[in-house]
C-alpha positions in Angstrom: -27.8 17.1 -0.2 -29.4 14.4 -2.4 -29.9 11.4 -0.5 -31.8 8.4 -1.9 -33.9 6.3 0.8 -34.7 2.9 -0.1 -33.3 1.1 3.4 -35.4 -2.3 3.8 -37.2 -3.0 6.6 -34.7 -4.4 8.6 -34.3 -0.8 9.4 -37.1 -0.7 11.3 -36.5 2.0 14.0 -38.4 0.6 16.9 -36.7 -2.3 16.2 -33.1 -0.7 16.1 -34.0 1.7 19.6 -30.6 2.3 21.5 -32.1 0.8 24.8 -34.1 -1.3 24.1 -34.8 -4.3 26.1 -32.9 -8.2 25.3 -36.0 -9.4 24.3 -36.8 -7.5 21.0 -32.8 -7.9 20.2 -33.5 -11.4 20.4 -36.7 -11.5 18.4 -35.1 -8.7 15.3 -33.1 -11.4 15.1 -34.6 -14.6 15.1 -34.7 -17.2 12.1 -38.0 -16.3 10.7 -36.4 -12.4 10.8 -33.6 -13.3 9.3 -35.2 -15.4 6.8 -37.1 -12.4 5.8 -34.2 -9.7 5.8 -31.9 -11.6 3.4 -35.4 -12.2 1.5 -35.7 -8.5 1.0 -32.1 -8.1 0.6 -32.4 -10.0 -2.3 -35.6 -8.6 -3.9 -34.4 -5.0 -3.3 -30.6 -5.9 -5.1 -33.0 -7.2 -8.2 -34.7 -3.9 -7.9 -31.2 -1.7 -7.8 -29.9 -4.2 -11.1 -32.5 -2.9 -13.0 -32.5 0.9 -11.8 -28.9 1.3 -12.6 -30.0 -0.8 -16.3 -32.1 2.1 -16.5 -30.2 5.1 -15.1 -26.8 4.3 -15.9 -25.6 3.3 -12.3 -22.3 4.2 -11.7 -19.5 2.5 -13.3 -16.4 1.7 -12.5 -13.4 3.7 -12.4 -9.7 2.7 -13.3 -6.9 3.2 -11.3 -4.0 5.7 -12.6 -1.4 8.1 -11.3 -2.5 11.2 -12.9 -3.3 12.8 -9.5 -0.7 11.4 -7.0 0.7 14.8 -7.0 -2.3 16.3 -6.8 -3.0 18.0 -3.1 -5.2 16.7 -0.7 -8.3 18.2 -0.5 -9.9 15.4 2.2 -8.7 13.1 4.8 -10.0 10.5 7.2 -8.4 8.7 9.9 -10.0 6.1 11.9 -8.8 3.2 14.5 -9.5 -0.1 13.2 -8.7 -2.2 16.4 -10.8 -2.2 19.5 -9.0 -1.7 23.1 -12.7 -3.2 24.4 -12.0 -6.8 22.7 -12.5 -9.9 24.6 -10.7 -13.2 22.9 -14.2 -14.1 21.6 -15.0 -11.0 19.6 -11.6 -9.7 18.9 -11.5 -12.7 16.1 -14.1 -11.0 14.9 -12.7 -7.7 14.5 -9.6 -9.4 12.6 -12.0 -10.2 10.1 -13.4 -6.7 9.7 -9.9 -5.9 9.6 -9.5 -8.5 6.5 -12.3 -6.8 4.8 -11.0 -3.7 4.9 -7.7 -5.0 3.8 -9.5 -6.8 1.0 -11.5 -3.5 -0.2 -9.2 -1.1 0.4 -6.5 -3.0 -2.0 -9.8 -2.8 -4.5 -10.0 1.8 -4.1 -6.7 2.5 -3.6 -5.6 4.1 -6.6 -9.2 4.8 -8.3 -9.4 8.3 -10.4 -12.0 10.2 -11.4 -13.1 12.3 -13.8 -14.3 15.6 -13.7 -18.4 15.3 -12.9 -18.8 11.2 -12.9 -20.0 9.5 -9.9 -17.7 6.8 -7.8 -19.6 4.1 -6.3 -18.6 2.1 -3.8 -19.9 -1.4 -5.0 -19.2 -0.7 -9.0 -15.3 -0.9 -7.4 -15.3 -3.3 -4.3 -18.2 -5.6 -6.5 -19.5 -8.5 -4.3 -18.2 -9.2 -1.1 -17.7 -13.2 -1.9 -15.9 -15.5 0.0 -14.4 -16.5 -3.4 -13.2 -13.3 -3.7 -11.2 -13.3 -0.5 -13.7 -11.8 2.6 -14.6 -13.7 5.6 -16.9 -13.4 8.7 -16.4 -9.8 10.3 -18.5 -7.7 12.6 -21.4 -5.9 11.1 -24.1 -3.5 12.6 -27.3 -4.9 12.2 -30.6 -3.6 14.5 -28.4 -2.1 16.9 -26.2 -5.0 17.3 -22.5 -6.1 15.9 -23.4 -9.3 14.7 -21.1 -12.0 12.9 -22.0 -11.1 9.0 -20.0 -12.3 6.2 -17.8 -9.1 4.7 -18.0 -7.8 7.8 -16.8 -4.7 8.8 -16.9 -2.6 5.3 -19.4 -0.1 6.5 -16.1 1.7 8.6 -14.8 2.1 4.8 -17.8 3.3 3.6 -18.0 5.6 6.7 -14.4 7.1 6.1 -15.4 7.6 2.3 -18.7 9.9 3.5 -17.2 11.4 5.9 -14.1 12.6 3.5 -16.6 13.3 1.0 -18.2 16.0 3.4 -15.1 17.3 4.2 -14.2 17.9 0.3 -17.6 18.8 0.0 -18.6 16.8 -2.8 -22.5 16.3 -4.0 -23.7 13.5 -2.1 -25.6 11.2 -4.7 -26.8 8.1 -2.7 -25.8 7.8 1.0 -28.1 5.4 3.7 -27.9 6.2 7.6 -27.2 3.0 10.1 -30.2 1.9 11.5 -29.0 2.1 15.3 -25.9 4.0 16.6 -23.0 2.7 18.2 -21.3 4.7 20.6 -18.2 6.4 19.3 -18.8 6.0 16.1 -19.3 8.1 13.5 -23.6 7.5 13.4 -23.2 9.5 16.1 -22.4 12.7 14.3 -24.4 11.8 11.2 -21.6 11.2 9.2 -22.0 7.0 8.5 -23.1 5.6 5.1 -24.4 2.3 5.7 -23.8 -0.4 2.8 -25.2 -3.6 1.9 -24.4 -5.5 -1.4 -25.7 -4.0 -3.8 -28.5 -2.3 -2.6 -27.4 0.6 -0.3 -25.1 1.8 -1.8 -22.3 5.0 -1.1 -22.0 7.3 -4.4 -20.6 10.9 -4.7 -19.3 13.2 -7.3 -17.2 15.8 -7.6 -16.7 18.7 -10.2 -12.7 18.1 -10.8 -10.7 15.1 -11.0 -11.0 13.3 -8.0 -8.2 10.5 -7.0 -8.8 8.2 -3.6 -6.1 6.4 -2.0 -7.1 4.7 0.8 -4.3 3.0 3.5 -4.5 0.9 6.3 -1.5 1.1 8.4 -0.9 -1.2 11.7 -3.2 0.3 13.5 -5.4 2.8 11.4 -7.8 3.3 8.6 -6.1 6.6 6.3 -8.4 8.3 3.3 -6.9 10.8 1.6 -9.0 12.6 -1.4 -6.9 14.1 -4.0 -8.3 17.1 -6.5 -6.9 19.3 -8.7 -10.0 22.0 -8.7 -11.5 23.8 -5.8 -14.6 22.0 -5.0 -17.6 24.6 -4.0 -19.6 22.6 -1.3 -22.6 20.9 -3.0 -25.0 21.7 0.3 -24.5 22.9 3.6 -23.7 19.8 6.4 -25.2 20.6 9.9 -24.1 19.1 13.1 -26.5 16.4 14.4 -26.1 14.4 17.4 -28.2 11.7 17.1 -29.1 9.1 20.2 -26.5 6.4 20.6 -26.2 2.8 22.3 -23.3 1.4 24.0 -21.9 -1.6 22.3 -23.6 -4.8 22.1 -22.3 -7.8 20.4 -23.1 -11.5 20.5 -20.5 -12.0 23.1 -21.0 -9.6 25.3 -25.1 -9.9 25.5 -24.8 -13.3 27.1 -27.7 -14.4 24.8 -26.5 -17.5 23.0 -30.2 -18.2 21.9 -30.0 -15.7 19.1 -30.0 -16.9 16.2 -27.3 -14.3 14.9 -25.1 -15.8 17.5 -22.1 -18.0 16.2 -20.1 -19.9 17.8 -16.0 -18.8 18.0 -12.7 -20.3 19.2 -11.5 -17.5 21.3 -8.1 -16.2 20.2 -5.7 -16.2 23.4 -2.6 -15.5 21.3 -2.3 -13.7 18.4 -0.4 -15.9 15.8 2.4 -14.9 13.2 3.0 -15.8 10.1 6.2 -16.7 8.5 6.2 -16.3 4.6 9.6 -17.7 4.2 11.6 -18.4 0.9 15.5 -18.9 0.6 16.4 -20.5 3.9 19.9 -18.9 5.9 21.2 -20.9 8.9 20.9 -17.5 10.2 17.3 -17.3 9.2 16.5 -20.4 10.6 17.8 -20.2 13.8 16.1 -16.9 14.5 12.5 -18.7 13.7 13.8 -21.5 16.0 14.0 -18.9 19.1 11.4 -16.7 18.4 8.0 -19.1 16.6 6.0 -21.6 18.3 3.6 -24.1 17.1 0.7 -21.5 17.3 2.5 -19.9 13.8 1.9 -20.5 10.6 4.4 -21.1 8.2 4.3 -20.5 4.1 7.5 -22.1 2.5 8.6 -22.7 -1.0 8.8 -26.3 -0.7 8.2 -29.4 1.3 10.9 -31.1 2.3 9.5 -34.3 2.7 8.7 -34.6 -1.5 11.8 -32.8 -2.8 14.5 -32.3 -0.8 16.7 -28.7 -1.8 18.8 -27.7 0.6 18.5 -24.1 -0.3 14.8 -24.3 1.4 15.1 -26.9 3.6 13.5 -25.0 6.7 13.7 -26.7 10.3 9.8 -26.4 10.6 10.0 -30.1 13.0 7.1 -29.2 15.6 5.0 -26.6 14.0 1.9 -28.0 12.9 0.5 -25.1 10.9 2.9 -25.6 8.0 1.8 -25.0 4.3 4.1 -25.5 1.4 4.0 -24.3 -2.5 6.4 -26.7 -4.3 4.9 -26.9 -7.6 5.1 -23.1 -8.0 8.7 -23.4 -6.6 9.5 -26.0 -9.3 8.1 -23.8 -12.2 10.5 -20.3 -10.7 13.2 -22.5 -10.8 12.6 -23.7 -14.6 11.9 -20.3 -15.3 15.3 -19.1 -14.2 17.0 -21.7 -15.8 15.6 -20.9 -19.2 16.6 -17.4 -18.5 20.3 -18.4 -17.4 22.6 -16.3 -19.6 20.1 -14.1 -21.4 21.8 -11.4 -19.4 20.6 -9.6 -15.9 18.0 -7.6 -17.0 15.9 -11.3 -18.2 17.0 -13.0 -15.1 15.8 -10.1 -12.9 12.4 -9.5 -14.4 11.8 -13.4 -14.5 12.2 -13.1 -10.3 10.2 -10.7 -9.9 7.2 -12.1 -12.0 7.3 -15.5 -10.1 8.2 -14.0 -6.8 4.6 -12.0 -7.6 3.2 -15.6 -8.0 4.2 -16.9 -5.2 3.6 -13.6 -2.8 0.1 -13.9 -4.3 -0.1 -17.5 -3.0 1.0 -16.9 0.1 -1.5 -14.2 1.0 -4.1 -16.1 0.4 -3.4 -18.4 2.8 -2.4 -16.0 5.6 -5.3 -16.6 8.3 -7.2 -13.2 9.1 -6.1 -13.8 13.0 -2.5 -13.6 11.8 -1.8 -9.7 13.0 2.1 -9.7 12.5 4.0 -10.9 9.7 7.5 -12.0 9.1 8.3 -11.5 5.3 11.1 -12.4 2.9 12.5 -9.4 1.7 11.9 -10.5 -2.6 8.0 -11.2 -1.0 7.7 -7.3 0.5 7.2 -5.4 -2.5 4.4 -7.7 -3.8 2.6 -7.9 -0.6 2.7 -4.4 0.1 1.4 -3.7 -3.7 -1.5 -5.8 -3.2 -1.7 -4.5 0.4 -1.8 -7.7 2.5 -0.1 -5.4 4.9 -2.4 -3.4 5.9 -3.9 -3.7 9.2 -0.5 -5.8 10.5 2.8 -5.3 11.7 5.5 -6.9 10.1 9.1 -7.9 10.4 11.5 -8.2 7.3 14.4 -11.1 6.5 16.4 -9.0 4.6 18.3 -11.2 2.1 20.1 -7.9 0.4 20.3 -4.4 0.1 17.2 -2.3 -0.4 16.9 -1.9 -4.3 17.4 1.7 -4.4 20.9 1.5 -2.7 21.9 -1.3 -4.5 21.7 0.2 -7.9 23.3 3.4 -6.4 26.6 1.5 -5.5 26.2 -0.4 -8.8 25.9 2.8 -10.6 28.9 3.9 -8.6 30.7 0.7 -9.6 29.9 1.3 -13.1 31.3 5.0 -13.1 34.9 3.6 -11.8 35.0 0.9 -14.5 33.2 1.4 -17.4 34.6 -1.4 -19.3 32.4 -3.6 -17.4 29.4 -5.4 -18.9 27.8 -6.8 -15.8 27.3 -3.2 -13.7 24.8 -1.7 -15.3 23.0 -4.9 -17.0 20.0 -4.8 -14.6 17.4 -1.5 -12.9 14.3 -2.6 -11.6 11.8 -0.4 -12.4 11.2 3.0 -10.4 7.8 1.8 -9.6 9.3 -1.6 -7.8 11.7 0.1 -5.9 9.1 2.8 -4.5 7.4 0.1 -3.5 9.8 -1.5 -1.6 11.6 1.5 -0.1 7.6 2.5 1.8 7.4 -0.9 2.9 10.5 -1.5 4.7 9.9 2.4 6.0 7.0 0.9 8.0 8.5 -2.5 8.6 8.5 -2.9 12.5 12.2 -4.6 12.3 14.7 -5.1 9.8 16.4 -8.9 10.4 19.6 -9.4 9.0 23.1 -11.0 9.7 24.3 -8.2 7.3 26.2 -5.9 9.5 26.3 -3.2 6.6 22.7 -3.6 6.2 21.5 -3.9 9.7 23.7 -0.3 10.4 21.0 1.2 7.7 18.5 1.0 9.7 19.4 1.8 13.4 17.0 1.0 16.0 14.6 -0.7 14.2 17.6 -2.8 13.0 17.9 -6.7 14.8 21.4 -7.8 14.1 22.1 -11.8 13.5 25.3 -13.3 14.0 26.2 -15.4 11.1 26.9 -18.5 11.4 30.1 -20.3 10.5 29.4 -23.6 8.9 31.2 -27.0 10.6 34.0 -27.7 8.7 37.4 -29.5 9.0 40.0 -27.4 10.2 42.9 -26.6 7.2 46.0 -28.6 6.6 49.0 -27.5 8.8 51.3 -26.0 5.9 50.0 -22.6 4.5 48.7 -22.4 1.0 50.1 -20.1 -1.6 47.1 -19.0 -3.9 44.7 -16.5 -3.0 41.4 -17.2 -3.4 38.2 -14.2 -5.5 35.8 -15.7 -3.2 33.1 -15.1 -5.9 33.0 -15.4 -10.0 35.1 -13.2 -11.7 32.2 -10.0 -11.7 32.5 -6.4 -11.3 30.6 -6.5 -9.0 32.5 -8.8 -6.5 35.9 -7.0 -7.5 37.5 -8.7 -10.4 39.3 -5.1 -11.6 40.9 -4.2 -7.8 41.9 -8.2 -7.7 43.4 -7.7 -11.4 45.3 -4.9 -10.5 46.3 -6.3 -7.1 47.4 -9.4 -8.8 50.1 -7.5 -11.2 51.3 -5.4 -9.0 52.3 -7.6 -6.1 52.6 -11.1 -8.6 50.3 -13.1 -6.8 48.3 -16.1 -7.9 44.8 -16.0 -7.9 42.0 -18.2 -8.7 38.4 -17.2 -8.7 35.2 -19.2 -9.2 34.0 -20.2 -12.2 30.7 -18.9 -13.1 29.2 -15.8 -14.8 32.0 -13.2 -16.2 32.4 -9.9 -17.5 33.1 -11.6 -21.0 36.3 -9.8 -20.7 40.1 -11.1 -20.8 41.8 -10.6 -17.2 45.6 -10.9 -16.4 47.2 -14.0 -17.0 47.9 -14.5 -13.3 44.0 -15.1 -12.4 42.4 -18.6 -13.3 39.1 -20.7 -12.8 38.4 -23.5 -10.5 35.0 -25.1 -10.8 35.5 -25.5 -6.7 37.7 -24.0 -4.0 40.9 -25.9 -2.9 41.0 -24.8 0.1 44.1 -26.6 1.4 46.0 -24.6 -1.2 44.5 -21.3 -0.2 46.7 -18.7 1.9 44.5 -15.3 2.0 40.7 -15.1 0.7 39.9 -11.9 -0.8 36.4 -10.4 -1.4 36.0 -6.7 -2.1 33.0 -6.7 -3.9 30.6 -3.2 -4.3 27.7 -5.8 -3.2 28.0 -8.8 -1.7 24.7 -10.2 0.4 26.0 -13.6 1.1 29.7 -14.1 1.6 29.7 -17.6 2.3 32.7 -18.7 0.9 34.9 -16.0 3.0 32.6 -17.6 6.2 34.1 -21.3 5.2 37.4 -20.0 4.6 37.8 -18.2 8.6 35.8 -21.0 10.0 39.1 -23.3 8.4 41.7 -20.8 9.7 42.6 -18.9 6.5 42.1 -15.3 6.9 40.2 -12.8 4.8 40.0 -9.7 3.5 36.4 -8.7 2.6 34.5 -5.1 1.9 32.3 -3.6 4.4 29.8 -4.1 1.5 30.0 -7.9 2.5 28.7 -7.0 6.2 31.4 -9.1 7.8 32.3 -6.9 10.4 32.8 -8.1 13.3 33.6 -11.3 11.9 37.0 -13.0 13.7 39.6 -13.4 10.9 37.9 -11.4 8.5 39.9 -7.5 7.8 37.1 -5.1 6.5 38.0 -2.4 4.0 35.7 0.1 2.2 34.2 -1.2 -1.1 36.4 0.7 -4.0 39.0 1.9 -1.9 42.2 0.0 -3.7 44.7 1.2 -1.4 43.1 0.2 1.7 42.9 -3.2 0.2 46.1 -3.7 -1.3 47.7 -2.6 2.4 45.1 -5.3 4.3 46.5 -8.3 1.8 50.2 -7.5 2.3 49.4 -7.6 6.1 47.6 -10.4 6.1 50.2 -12.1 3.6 53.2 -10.9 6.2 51.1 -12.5 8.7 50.4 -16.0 7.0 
């Protein structure tokens, strides 16, 4: 194994002894000490500048999908919380945490070629506040200090010691200069970092992929090949001495100068990166948040009032809003209005990145759990501001990959439409939301079609039926499409339903299959409800069936899809989506009943 050496002299050994006594601790890390390490930090990253000017360095890599089929050859798996945490250094594990989450979004992804070297800094570059790290825990003389970046040796551990088990040439690897207990050190198998001077590199003979993952709870390397890689040298078991763990706030020695002082963290907050608001929505945050949260919203209120985001955040003091953004989506959309589906679509999802991309920058490093919009998730997880956290979803709609399933299914019964098949987000955004909510914690959702999808892990809402005056006495005659005139909602089964049992219809105007229907269904720019006898909804998707909500909450009954979710619902019959029959026997019921 080829190892280069060139570790300053804050290694220094005697200084670094497992065991040895508070005094030298305190002194390896005065001022002066420091003063001269970060010195010599900075003379020896000169030096490295110029050797990899020189020798060609190691560059950096792109990221691809060549290999993800590839096996794995290598694999890591490593804890990144600490059961030992007190309140006062467990903030500082969140930040190591945040600097893993902030590197790892940097490798995951990063190919190889056959024969070049990967180096850990030429991808993760400088570990900058600017650039997203904050104060972790770093070892330093034997000691887990407070350190900027923080915490990015355990990635460059996992790296080496997937490396070894691939059993790739070692080009530049640097032991820690004292050894924790339980860590890796311990076996030989760390590689120390420090920007840009120690450095990790390795190389392998075959194409090499790395995908690196931090789940709730652990650190996951896999190393994908597509060769077999002959072992480069032999790796021998060493044991070598270890400390027990000794951090600034456990030592009791406040003199140090490595010691900072931190606001101990006695509850873990959540944050709520909220968009659309739903009574439903906002009720749950009402039960379960408390002013220890923090709270992302599209707007705030108090400049521009829209109803559609007007979140009852009264008493939470950790509140941050992003209306100009907000503004410039809604514009966008606007200017996109009647381009067709597939412009509307992709003009969400490129602001909805914007905003996701917002919000996770302002998602504190002490925030463990998450409660996401669902049009957020895919984003998030992309960028992987969800690693290292649990989170909850607000699930505003079917998962993408069912939705275009029943609106492929739609399509397939009536082909005549020009709305069912208008839109597909690409196979790469609905991957990515399909693995997040499979390790989303819970699935929140009113949707009682959508909360059965998910069983256990499913936390069913009861939606909430908006205050309205009760109907007029005498029984309207027209039956209400509670929805524009769209495949989608049902416009051919209300069509047919119409002629065959010569019933009045009025739907909303809006959006339309550009299509002439029967004679016996017209437009209304708004629902008169007092001349409304039977509401009928049976749309192939339907995520918020407000209108059939207003109608029962009045008295006028309904007859909705299960694609709706409105089981359950008091004056609402539920029929399967597509099923004509079923539906044409529900609204003669409900008509004999009237």
């Amino acid at each position: 194994m080829n190892q280069k050496s060139n570790t300053p002299a804050p290694g220094d050994a005697a200084a670094g002894q497992a065991g040895g006594d508070t005094g030298r601790k305190i002194a390896s890390h005065s001022r002066a000490a420091n003063g001269i390490f970060h010195l010599k930090a900075l003379l020896l990253s000169v030096q490295r500048v110029l050797q990899d000017m020189r020798g060609g360095g190691a560059r950096k890599h792109a990221k691809g999908n060549a290999l993800c089929d590839a096996p794995v050859i290598a694999s890591h798996e490593g804890n990144l919380w600490n059961a030992d945490d007190n309140p006062l250094n467990w903030r500082l594990t969140a930040g190591k945490v945040h600097n893993l989450r902030t590197a790892a979004a940097k490798l995951d992804g990063v190919e190889i070629p056959a024969g070049e070297v990967f180096g850990f800094w030429a991808h993760v570059g400088r570990p900058a506040r600017s650039r997203g790290f904050v104060v972790g825990r770093a070892v330093r003389e034997g000691c887990i200090t407070p350190s900027l970046a923080g915490g990015l040796c355990q990635l460059s551990n996992a790296l080496y010691d997937a490396a070894l088990n691939a059993g790739l040439e070692i080009v530049e690897r640097h032991r820690h200069s004292g050894v924790i207990r339980g860590t890796l050190a311990e076996r030989d198998r760390d590689a120390t970092i420090k920007w840009n001077y120690l450095d990790l590199r390795f190389r392998a003979a075959h194409p090499l992929r790395i995908e690196v993952e931090l789940t709730g709870k652990k650190l996951l390397i896999r190393l994908r090949g597509t060769g077999q890689q002959k072992p480069h040298a032999a790796w021998r078991e060493v044991i070598r001495p270890a400390s027990p763990l000794r951090d600034c706030y456990s030592c009791g020695q406040a003199a140090c100068a490595s010691h900072r002082v931190v606001e101990p963290v006695t509850r873990q907050p959540a944050a709520f990166l909220l968009d659309e608001r739903w009574p439903e929505y906002d009720g749950y945050l009402a039960q379960t948040a408390d002013a220890n949260d923090v709270f992302l919203c599209p707007v705030d209120t108090r400049i521009l009032r829209k109803r559609n985001y007007a979140w009852n955040l009264a008493g939470f003091g950790r509140v941050r809003t992003f209306t100009l953004h907000t503004l410039l989506r809604a514009l966008a959309v606007r200017r996109t209005a009647g381009k067709g589906g597939k412009a509307l679509q992709s003009t969400l999802i490129a602001h909805d990145r914007k905003l996701a991309q917002r919000y996770m920058r302002q998602i504190p490093p002490e925030c463990t759990h998450l409660v996401v919009a669902q049009n957020l998730l895919p984003h998030l997880w992309e960028a992987g501001a969800l690693g290292g956290r649990t989170f909850d979803v607000l699930m505003y709609r079917l998962p993408l990959g069912t939705l275009q399933e029943r609106l492929d299914g739609a399509y397939s019964r009536n082909p005549r439409s020009t709305t069912l098949n208008d839109f597909r987000a690409p196979d790469a955004f609905v991957d990515l939301e399909s693995r997040a909510l499979e390790r989303a914690r819970r699935i929140i959702t009113p949707h009682a079609e959508i909360a059965s999808m998910f069983g256990e892990r499913a936390l069913p809402l009861k939606w909430e039926l908006p205050a309205t005056a009760a109907r007029p006495a005498a029984h309207g005659t027209k039956i209400l499409l509670a929805a524009p005139p769209l495949g989608r909602k049902g416009i051919y089964e209300v069509e047919r339903l119409a002629e065959e049992l010569e019933l009045s219809v009025v739907a909303l105007r809006g959006a339309s299959e550009g299509v002439q229907h029967s004679r016996r269904i017209g437009t209304v720019d708004a629902v008169p409800y007092a001349e409304i006898g039977l509401v009928l909804l049976p749309a192939y998707v339907e995520h918020k069936p407000r209108i059939v909500l207003r109608a029962v909450a009045m008295g006028i009954p309904a007859v909705a899809s299960e694609a709706c979710g409105l089981q359950g619902v008091q004056g609402v019959t539920t029929v399967p989506a597509g099923d004509y029959e079923a539906l044409k026997q529900a609204a003669i019921a409900s008509l004999a009943a009237a």
